[in-house]
N, C-alpha and C positions, 0 to 999 in steps of 0.2 A: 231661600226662595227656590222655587221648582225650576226645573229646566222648560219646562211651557211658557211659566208664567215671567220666567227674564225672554222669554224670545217674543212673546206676545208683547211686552212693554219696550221692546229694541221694535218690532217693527210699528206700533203705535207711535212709536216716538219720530222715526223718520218720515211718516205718514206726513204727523205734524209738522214735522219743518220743512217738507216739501211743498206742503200746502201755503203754510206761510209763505213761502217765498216767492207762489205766483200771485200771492192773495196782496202783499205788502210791497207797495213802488219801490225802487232802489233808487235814489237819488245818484246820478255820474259825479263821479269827482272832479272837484273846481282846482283851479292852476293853484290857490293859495294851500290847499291840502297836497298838490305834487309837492310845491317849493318845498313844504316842512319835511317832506318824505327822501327830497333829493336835499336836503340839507344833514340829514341824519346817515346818508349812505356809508357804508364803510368800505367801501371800495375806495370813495373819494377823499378820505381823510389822510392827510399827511403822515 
């Protein structure tokens, strides 16, 4: 592939997820997805 056409499709491609990302809600994360997150810590493992 040409050096153009990988730079044309690297910044097409950020374009797109940038866009996504104002275009698509983010749901906040609920305490039941912390608990699993502070259950897996490894700082806090014996």
């Amino acid at each position: 592939m040409r050096t153009r056409t990988c730079l044309l499709l690297a910044v097409a491609t950020a374009l797109l997820g940038l866009g996504l990302r104002r275009v698509v809600p983010v749901a906040p994360v609920d305490d039941t997805y912390r608990a699993v997150v502070q259950a897996y810590d490894p700082a806090k493992r014996p």
